[in-house]
Chimera marker file (.cmm) of the C-alpha trace (Angstrom):
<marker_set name="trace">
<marker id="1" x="138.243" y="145.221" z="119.316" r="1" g="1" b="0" radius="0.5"/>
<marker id="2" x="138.961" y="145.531" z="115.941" r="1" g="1" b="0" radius="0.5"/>
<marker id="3" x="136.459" y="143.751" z="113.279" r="1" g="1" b="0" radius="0.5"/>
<marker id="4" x="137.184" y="142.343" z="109.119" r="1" g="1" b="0" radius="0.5"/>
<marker id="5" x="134.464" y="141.048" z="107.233" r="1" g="1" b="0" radius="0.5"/>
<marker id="6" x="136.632" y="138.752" z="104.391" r="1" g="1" b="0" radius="0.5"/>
<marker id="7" x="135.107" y="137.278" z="101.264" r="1" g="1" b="0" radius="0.5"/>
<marker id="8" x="136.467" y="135.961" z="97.971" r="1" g="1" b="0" radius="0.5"/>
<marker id="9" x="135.100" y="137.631" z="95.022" r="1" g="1" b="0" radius="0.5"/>
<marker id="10" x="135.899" y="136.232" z="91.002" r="1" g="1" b="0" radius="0.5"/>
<marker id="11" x="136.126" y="140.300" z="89.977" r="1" g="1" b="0" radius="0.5"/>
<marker id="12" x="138.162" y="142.359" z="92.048" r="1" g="1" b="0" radius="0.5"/>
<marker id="13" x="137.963" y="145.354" z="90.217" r="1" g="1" b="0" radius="0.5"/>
<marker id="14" x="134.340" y="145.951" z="90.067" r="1" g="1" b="0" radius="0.5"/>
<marker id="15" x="134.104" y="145.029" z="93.745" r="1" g="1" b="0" radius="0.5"/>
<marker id="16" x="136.455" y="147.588" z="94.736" r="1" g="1" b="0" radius="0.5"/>
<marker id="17" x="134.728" y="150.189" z="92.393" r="1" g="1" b="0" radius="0.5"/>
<marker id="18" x="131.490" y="149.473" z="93.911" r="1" g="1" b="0" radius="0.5"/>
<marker id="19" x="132.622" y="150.065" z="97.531" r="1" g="1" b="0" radius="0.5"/>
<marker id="20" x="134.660" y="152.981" z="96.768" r="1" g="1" b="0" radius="0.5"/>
<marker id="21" x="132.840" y="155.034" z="93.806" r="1" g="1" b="0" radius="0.5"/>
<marker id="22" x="129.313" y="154.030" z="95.111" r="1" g="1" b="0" radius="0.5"/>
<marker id="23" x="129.195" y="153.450" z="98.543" r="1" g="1" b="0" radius="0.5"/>
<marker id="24" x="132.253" y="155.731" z="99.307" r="1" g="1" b="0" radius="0.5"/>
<marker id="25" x="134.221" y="154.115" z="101.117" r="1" g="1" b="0" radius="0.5"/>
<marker id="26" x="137.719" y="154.508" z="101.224" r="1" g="1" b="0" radius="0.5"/>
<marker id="27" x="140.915" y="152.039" z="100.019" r="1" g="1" b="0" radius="0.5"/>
<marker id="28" x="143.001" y="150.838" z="102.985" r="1" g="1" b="0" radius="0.5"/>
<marker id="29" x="145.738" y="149.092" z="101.255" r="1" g="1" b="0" radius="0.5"/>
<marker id="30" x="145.813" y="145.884" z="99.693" r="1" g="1" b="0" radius="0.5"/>
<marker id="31" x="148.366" y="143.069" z="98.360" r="1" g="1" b="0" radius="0.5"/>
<marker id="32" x="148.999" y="141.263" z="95.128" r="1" g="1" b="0" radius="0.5"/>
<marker id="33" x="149.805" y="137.671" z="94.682" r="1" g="1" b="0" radius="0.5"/>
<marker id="34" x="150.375" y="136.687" z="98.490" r="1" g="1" b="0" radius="0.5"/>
<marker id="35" x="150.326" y="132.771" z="98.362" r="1" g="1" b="0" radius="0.5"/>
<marker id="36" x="148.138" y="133.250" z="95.497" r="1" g="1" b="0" radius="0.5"/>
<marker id="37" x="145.764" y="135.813" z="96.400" r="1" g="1" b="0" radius="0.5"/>
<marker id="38" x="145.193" y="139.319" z="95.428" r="1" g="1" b="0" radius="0.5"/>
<marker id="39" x="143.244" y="141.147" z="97.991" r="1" g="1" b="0" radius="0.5"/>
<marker id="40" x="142.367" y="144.521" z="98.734" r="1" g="1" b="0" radius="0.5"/>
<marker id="41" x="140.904" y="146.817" z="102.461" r="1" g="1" b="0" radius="0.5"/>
<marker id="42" x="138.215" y="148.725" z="102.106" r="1" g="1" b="0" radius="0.5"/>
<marker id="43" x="137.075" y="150.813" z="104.647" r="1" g="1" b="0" radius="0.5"/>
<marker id="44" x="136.871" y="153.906" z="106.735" r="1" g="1" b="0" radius="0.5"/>
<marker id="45" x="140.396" y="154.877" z="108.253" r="1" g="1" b="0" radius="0.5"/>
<marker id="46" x="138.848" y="156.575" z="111.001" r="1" g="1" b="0" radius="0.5"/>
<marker id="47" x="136.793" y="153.098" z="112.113" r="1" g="1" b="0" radius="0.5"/>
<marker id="48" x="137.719" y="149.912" z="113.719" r="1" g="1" b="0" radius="0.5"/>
<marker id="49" x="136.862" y="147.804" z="110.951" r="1" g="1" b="0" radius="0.5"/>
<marker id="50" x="136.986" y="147.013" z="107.266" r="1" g="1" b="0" radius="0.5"/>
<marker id="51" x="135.985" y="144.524" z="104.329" r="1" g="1" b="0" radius="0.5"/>
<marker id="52" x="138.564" y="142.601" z="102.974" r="1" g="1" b="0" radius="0.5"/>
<marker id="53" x="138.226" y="141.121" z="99.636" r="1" g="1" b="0" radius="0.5"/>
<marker id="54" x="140.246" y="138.308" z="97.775" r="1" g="1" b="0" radius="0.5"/>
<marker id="55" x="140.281" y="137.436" z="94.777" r="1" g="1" b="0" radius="0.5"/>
<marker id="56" x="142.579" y="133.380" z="93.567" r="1" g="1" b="0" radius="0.5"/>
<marker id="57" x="142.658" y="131.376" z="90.715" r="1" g="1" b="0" radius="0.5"/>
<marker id="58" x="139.498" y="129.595" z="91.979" r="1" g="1" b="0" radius="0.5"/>
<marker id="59" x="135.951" y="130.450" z="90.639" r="1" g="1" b="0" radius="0.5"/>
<marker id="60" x="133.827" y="131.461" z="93.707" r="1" g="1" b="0" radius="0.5"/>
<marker id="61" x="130.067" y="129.954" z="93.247" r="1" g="1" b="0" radius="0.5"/>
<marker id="62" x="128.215" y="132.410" z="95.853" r="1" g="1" b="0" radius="0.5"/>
<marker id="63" x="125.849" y="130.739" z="98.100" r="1" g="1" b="0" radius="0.5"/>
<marker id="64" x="124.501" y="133.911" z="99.970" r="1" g="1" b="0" radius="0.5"/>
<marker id="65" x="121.177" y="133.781" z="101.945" r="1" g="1" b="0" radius="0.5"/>
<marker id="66" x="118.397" y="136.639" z="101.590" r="1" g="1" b="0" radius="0.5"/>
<marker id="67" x="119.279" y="136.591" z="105.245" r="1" g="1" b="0" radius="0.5"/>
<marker id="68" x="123.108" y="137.412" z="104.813" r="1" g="1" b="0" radius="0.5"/>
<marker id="69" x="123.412" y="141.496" z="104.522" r="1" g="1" b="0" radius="0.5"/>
<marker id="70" x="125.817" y="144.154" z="105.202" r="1" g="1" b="0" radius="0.5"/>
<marker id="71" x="123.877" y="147.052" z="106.851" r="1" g="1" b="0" radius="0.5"/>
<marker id="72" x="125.318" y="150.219" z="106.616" r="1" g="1" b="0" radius="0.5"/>
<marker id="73" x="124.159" y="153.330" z="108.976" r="1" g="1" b="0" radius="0.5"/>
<marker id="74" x="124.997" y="156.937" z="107.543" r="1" g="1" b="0" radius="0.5"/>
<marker id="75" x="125.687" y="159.379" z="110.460" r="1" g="1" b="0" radius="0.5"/>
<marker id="76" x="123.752" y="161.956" z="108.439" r="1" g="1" b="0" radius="0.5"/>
<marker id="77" x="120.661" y="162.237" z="106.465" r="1" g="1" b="0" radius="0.5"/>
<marker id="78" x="122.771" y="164.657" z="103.990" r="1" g="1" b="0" radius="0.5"/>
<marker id="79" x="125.249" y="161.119" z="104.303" r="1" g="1" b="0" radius="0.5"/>
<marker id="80" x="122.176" y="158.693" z="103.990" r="1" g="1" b="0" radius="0.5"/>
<marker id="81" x="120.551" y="161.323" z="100.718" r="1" g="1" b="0" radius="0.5"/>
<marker id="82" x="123.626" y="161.502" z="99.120" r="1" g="1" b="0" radius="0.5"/>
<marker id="83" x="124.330" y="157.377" z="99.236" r="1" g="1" b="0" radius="0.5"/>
<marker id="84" x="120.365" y="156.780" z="97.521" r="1" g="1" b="0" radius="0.5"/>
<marker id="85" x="121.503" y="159.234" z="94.947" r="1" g="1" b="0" radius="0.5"/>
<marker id="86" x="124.842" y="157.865" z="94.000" r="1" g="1" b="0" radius="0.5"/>
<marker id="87" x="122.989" y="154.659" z="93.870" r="1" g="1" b="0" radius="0.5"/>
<marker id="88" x="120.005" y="156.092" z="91.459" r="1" g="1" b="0" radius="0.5"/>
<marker id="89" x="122.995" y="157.670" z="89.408" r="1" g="1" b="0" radius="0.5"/>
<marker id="90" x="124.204" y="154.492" z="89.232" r="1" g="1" b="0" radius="0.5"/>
<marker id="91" x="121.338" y="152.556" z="87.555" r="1" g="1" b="0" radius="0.5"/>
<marker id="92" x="121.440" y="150.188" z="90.576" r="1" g="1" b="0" radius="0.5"/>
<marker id="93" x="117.772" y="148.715" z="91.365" r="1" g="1" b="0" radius="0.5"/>
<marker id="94" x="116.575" y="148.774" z="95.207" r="1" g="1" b="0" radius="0.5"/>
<marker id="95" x="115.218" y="145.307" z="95.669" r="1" g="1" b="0" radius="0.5"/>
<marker id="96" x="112.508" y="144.127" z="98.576" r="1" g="1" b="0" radius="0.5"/>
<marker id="97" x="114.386" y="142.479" z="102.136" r="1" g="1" b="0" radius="0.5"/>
<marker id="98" x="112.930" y="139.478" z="102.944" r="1" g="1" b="0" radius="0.5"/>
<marker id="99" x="112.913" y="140.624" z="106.674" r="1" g="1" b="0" radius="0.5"/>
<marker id="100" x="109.852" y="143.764" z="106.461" r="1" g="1" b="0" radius="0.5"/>
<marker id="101" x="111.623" y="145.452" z="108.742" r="1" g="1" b="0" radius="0.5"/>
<marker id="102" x="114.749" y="146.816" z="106.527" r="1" g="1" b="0" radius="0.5"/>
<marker id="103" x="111.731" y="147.471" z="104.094" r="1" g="1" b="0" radius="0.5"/>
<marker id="104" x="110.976" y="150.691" z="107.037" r="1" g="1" b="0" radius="0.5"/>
<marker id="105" x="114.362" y="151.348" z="108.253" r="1" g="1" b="0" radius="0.5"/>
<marker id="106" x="116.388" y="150.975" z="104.782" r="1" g="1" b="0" radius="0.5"/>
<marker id="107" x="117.126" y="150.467" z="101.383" r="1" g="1" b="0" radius="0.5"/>
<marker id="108" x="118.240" y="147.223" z="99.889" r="1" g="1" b="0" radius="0.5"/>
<marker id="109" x="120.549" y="146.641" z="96.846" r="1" g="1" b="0" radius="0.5"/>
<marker id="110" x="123.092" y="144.172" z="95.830" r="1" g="1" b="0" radius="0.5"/>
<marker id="111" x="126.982" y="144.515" z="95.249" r="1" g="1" b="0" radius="0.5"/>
<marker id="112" x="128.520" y="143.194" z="91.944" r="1" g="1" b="0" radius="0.5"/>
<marker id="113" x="128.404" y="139.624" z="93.555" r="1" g="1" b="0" radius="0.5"/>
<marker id="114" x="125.015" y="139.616" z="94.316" r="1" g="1" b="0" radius="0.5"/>
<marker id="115" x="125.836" y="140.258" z="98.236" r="1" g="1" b="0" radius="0.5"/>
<marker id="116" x="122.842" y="141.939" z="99.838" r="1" g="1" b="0" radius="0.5"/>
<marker id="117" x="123.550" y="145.790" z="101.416" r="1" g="1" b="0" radius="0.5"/>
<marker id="118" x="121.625" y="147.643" z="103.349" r="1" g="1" b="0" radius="0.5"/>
<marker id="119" x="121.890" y="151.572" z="103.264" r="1" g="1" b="0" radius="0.5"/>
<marker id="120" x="120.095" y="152.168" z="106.832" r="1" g="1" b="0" radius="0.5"/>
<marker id="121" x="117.636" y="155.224" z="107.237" r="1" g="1" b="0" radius="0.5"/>
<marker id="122" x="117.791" y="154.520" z="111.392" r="1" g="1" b="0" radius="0.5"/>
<marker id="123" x="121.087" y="156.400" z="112.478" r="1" g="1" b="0" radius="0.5"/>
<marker id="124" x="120.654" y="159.268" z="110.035" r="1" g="1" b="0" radius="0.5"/>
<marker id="125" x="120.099" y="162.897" z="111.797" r="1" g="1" b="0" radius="0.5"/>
<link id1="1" id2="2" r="1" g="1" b="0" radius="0.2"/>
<link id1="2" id2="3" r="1" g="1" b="0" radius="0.2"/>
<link id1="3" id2="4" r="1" g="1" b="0" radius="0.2"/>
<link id1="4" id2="5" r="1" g="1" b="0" radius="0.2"/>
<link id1="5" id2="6" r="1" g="1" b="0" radius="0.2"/>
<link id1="6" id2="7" r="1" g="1" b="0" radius="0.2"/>
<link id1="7" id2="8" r="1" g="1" b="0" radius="0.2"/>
<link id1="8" id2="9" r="1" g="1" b="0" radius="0.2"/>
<link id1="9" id2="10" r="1" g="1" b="0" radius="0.2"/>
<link id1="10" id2="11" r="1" g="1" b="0" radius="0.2"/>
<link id1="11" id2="12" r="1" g="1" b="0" radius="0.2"/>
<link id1="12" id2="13" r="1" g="1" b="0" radius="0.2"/>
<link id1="13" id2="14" r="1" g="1" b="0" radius="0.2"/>
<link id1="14" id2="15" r="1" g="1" b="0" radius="0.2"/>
<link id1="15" id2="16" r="1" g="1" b="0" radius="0.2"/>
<link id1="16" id2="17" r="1" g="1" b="0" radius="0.2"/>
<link id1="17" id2="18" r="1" g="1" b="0" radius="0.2"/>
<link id1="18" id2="19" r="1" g="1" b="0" radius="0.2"/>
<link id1="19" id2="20" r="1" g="1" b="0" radius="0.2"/>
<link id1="20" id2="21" r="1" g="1" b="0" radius="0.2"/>
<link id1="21" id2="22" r="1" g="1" b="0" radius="0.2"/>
<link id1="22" id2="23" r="1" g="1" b="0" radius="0.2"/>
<link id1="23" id2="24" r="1" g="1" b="0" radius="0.2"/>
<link id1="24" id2="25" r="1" g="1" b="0" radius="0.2"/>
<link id1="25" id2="26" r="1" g="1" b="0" radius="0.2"/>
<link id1="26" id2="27" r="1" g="1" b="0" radius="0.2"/>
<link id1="27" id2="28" r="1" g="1" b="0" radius="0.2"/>
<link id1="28" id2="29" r="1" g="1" b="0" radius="0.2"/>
<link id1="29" id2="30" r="1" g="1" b="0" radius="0.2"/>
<link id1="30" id2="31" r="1" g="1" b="0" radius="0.2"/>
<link id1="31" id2="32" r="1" g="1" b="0" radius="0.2"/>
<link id1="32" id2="33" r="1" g="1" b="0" radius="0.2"/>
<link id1="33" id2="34" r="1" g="1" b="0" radius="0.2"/>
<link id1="34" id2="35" r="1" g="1" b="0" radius="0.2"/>
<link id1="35" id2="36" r="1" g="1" b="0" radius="0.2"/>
<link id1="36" id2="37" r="1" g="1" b="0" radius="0.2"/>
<link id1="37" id2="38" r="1" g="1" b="0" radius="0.2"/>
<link id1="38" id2="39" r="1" g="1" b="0" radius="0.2"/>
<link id1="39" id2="40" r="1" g="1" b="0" radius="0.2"/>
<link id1="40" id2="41" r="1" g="1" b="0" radius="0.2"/>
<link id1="41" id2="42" r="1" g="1" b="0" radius="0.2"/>
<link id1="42" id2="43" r="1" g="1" b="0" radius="0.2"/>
<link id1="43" id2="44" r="1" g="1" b="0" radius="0.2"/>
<link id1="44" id2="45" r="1" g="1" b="0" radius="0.2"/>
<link id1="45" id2="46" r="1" g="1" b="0" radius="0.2"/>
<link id1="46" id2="47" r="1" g="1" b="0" radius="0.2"/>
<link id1="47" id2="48" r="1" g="1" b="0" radius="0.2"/>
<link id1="48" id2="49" r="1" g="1" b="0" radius="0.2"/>
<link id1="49" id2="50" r="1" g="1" b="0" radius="0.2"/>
<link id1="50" id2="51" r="1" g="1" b="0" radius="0.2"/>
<link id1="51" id2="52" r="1" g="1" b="0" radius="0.2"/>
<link id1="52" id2="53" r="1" g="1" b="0" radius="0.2"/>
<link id1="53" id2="54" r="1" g="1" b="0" radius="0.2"/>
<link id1="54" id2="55" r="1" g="1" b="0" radius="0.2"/>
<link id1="55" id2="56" r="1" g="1" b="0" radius="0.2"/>
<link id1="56" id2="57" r="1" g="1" b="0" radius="0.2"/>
<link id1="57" id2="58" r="1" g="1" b="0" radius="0.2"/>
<link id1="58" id2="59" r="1" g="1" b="0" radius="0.2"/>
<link id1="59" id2="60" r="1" g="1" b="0" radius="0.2"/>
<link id1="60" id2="61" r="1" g="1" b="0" radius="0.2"/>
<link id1="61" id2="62" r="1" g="1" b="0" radius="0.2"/>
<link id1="62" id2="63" r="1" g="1" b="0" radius="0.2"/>
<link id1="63" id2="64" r="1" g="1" b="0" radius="0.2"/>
<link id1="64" id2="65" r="1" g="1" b="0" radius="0.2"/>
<link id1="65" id2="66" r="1" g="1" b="0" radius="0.2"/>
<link id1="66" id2="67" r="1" g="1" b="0" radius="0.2"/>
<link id1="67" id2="68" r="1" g="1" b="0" radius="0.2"/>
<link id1="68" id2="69" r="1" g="1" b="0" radius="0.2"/>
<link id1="69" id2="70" r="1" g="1" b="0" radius="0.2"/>
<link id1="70" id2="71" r="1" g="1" b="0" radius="0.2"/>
<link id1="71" id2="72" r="1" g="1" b="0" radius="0.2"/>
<link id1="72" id2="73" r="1" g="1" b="0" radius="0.2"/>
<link id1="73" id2="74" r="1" g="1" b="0" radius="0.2"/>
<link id1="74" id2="75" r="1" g="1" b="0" radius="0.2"/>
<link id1="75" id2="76" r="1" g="1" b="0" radius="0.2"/>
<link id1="76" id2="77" r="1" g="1" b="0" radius="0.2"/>
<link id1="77" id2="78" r="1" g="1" b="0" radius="0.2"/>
<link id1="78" id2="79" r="1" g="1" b="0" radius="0.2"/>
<link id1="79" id2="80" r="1" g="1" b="0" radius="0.2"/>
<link id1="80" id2="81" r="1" g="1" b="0" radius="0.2"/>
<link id1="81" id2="82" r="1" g="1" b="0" radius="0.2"/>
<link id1="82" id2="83" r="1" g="1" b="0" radius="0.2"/>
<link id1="83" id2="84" r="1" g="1" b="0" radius="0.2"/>
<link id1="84" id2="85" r="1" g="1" b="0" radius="0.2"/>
<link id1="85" id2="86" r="1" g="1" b="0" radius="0.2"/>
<link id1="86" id2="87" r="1" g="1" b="0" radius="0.2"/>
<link id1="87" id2="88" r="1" g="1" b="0" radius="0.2"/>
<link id1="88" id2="89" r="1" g="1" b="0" radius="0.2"/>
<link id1="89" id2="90" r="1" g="1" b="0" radius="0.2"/>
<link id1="90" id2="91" r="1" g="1" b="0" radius="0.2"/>
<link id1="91" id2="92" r="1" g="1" b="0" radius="0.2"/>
<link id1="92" id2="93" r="1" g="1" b="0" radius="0.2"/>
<link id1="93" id2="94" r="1" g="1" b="0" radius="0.2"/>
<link id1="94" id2="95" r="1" g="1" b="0" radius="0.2"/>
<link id1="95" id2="96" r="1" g="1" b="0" radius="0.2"/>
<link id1="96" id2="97" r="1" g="1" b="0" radius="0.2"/>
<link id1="97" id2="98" r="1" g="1" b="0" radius="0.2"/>
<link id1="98" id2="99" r="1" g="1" b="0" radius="0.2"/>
<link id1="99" id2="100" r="1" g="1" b="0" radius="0.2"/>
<link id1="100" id2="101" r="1" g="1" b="0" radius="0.2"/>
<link id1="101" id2="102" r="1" g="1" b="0" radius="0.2"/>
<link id1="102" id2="103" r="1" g="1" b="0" radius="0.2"/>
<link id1="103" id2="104" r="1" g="1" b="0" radius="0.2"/>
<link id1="104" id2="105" r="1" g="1" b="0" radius="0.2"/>
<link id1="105" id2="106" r="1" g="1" b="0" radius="0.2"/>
<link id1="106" id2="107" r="1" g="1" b="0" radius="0.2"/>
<link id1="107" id2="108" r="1" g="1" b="0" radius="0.2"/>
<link id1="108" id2="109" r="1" g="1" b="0" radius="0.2"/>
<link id1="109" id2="110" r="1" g="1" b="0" radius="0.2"/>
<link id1="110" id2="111" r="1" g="1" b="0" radius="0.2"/>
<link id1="111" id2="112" r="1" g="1" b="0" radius="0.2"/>
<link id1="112" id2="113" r="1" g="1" b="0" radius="0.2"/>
<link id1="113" id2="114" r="1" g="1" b="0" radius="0.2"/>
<link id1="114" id2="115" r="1" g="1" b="0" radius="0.2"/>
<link id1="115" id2="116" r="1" g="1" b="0" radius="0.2"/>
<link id1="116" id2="117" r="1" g="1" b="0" radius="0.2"/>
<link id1="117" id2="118" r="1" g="1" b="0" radius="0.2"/>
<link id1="118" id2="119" r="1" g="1" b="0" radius="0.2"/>
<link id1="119" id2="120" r="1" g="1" b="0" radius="0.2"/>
<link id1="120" id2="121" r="1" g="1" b="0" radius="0.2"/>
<link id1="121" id2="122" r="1" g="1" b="0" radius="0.2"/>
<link id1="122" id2="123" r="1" g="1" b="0" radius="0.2"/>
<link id1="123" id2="124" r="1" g="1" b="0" radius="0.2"/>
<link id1="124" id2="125" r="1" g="1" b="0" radius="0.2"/>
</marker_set>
């Protein structure tokens, strides 16, 4: 089974830089102006998934939970090290989880939309 994770954004651009110069992922492809939307696939092209983003005319007013998170689990701890410090060189502030337990096992932050992301210390070897 194959899995997408879609969400409108209002700033494309700074989504896609956060995802890809941050986090590292990679760009899959993307479209421009397809019944109004510009979108783009971010990913990894060796996984059976990706995050799609789309941006419209329409002004998104975000209505996340502290509940709603992306968790992310680095294969490596050289991965997982390398992720904090891209983050740190990044100015971007860790913030507390609601949920204690990704306090342990991870380190929260928030994407340019204010979308909670977990960088997960649990698969790292």
């Amino acid at each position: 089974m194959k899995f997408r994770f879609a969400r409108h954004t209002n700033n494309l651009e700074q989504i896609k830089s956060f995802y890809i110069d941050i986090l590292g992922f990679e760009s899959l492809g993307g479209f421009d102006n397809h019944n109004g939307y510009d979108g783009i696939f971010i990913g990894k092209s060796s996984e059976n998934w990706h995050l799609e983003f789309t941006k419209s005319e329409e002004i998104v007013h975000f209505d996340f939970n502290e509940d709603d998170i992306l968790v992310f689990y680095p294969e490596t701890i050289a991965e997982y090290d390398f992720l904090i410090e891209n983050i740190n060189k990044n100015n971007i502030d860790f913030i507390e989880s609601k949920n204690p337990y990704w306090s342990i096992n991870g380190k929260m932050i928030l994407d340019p939309d204010g979308y909670r992301i977990i960088i997960s210390n649990l698969k790292a070897k």
